[in-house]
N, C-alpha and C positions, 0 to 999 in steps of 0.2 A: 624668533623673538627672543631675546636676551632680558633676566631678570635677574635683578638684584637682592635678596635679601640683607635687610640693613637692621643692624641693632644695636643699641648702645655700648659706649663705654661699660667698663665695669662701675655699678655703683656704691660699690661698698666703701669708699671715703665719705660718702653723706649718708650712708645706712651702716654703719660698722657694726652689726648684728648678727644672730644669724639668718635674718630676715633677708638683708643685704646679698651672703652669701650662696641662698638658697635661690635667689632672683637670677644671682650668674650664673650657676649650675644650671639652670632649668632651661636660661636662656642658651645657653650653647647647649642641650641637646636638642633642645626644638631647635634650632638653626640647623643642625646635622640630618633631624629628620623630615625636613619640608625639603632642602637641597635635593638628598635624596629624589625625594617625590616631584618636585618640580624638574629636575634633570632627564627624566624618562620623557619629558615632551618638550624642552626649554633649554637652551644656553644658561647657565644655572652659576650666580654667581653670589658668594657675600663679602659684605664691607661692614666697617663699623663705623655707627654717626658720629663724626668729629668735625673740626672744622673746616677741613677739606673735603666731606662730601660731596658737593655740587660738581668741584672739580672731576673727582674720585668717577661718579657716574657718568659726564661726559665725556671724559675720558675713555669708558669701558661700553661707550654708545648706549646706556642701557636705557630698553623700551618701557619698563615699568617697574616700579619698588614694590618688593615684595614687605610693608612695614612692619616692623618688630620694637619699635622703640617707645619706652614709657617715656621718656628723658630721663636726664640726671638729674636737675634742680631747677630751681621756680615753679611760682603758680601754672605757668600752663605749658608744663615739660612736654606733654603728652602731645601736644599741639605744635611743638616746633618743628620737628621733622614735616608733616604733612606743608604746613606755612612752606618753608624753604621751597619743597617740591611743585609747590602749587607758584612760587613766583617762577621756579628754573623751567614750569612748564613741562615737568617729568609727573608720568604719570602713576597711581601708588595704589595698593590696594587698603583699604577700611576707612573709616571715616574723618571727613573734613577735619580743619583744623577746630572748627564752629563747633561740630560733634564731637570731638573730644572731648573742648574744653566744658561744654555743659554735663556732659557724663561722668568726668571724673572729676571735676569739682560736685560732691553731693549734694550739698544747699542748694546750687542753683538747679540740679535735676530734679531735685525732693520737691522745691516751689516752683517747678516747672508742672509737677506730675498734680498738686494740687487744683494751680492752675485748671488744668485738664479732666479735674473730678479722676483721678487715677485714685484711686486707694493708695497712702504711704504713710507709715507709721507716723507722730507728731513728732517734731524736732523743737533744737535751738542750735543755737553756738554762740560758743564763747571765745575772746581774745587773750584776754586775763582771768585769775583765778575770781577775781571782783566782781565778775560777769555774772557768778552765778547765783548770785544773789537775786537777780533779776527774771530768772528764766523762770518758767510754766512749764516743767515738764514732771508726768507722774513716775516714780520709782516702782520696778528696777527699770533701770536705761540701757542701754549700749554707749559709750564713749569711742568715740574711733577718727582717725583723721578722716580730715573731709576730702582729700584726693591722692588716695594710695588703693591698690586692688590687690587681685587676689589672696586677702585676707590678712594681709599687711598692717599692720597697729593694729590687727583686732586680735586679742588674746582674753583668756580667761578672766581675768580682771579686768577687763572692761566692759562686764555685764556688772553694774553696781545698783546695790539695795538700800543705801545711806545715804547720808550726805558725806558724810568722812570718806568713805569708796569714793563716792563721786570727785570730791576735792583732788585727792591723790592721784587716780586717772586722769583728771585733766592736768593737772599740772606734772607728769610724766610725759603726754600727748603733747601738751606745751614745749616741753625739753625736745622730743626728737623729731617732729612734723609739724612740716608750714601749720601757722595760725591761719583761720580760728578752726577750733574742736567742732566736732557735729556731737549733738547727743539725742538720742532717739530712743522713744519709748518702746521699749522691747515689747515683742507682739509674741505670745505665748502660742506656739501653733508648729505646725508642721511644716519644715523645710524645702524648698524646688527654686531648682534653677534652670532655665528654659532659653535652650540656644536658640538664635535668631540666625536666619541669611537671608540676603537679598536686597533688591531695592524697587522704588518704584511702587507699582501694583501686583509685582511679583516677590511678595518679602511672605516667606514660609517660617512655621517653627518645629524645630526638631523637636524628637519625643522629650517630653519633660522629663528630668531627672529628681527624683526626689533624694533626698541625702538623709537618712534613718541614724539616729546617733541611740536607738534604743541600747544598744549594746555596748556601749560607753562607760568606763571605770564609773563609779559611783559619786567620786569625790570629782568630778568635771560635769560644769554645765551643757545643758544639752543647745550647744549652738556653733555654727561653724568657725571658729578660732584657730586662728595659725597652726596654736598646739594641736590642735583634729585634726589638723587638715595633713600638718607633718608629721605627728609621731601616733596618731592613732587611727591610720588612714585601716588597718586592718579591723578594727574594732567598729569601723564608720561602714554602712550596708547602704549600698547606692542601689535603687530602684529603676532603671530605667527598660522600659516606658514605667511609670509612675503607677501606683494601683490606685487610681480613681477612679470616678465616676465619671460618664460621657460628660455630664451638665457640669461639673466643677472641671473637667479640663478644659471644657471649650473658654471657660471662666478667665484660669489661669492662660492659657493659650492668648488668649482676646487682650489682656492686662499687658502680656509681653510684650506684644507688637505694636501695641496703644503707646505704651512707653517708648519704642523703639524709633516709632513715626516721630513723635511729640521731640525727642530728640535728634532730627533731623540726621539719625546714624547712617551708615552706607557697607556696603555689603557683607556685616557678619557682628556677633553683637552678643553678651548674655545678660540673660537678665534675673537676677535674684529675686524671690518670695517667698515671703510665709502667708501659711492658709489658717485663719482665724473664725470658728464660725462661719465657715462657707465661702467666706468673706477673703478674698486674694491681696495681699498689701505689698505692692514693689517698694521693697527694702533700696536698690542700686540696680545701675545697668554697667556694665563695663566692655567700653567700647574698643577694647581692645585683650580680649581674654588670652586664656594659655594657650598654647597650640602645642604642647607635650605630649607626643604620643601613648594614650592608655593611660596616664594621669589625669592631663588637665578634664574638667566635667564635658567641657562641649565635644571634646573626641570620642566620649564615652557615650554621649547623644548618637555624633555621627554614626558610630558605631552600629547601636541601636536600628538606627533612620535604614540601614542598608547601603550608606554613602562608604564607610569606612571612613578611616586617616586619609586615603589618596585621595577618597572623593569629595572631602570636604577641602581640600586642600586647592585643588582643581575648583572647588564649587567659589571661593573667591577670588581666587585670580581670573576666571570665567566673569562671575560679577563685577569684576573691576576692568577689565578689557569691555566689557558693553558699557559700563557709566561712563569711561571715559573715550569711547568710543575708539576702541584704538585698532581695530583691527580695521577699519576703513580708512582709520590713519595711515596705515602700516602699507596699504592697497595703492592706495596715492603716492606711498613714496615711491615704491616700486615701478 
């Protein structure tokens, strides 16, 4: 079987930050280290999404895409790669174009999960600064764009306690990410993020990872922000398994998956909480997390779980050769 891992352009011409450039680094070592790992049992190849993809993997016969790509620009970047593959009839690992797009657009996963009686913090959004004149939401908030991940526009200053904070964040949030702003009432509590895999009746969650910021300079709020997550990754005490109680993980565990279904994801997934009063609130689910070896949270799961890096790595390409059936694809050709 021949796989392709595929992943964007660089996008630091529409991120010129160093958000931007912390995206391409990260994404070319995890390309180096799933290659790796999928070459031990796989024809093992990578491409980068451009306009000649389609071409690109026909060309190289490949039996299944290993996805890596957030896009470069527009509302539903996240979503193009999967669309393409799902018309060229090539087969890909994580979720539909459908599941992306409700994942990482937040509004419509937050008034999804409502829908659902999920627990999520109360929201709004705005298009212009005008908007906010309008909105019902209690301070302090979170300001952050509505479809950007791994902690991406969320920085220190977008936990605001004013209206003047408020103003200013969004309209910086305005300046560099698609409209409109999410703004979400900050849920004072304890942190976890809970990897997801699988599909079907067989969708399992790995040990919960709690992310402890007690140890945190003084003068930074206690919540996951770009600046934590890059420059104070030492000072941040990751828990994993989590030190809870059987009754509050089954909680949070139940919340994850609940969210997971409800967004129609497909073989692999994380999903963010704060724990309020016993009380679990999925903050986001992001349907296409890191795959950084020993950085990103979910390999620190696997870790945890007994799967390792290889075996979580193995554990969705596995998931995605059953959903798309492809090994009795593969029988037939033969």
């Amino acid at each position: 079987m021949k796989i392709a891992i595929v992943t964007d352009q660089s996008r630091t011409a529409f991120l010129p930050n160093e958000e931007g450039l912390m995206e391409d680094r990260q994404k070319r070592q995890t390309v180096k280290a799933i290659k790796e790992v999928l070459s031990e049992k796989y024809t093992c190849i990578d491409l980068v999404f451009d306009d000649n993809i389609l071409i690109k993997l026909k060309r190289e016969k490949v039996d299944l895409v290993f996805n890596l790509c957030n896009g470069i620009s527009g509302n539903s970047r996240i979503s193009q790669l999967p669309a393409l593959l799902e018309y060229a009839g090539i087969p890909y690992t994580g979720s539909t174009p459908l599941g992306h797009a409700l994942a990482y657009n937040k509004i419509y996963s937050c008034k999804l999960f409502n829908e659902a009686n999920i627990n999520t913090p109360k929201f709004a959004y705005v298009n212009n600064i005008e908007e906010i004149e309008n909105i019902d939401i209690n301070l302090p908030a979170i300001v952050k764009p509505k479809d950007e991940g791994s902690s991406r526009g969320i920085h220190q200053n977008s936990l605001v306690f004013n209206k003047d904070q408020l103003i200013k964040r969004v309209r910086e949030c305005l300046n560099t990410y698609d409209p409109p702003v999410m703004i979400s009432e900050y849920i004072e509590g304890r942190e976890f993020t809970v990897g997801v895999l699988g599909n079907d009746e067989n969708i399992t969650a790995l040990p919960i990872l709690e992310i402890d910021f007690s140890n945190l300079p003084k003068h930074l709020h206690k919540f996951y922000s770009f600046e934590v997550k890059v420059h104070y990754g030492d000072k941040t005490t990751y828990h994993v398994p989590a030190r809870l109680d059987e009754i509050t993980q089954k909680k949070i565990e139940e919340a994850a998956i609940k969210a997971y279904k409800v967004l129609d994801l497909k073989d692999y997934a994380r999903v963010d909480i704060r724990l309020k009063d016993g009380v679990p609130y999925v903050l986001e689910v992001n349907s296409l997390p890191g795959l950084m070896r020993g950085h990103s949270d979910i390999t620190k799961m696997a870790d945890a779980s007994g799967l390792g890096y290889k075996g979580l790595i193995f554990s969705i390409v596995e998931n995605a050769i059953r959903r798309h059936r492809l090994d009795e694809k593969l029988q037939h050709v033969k």
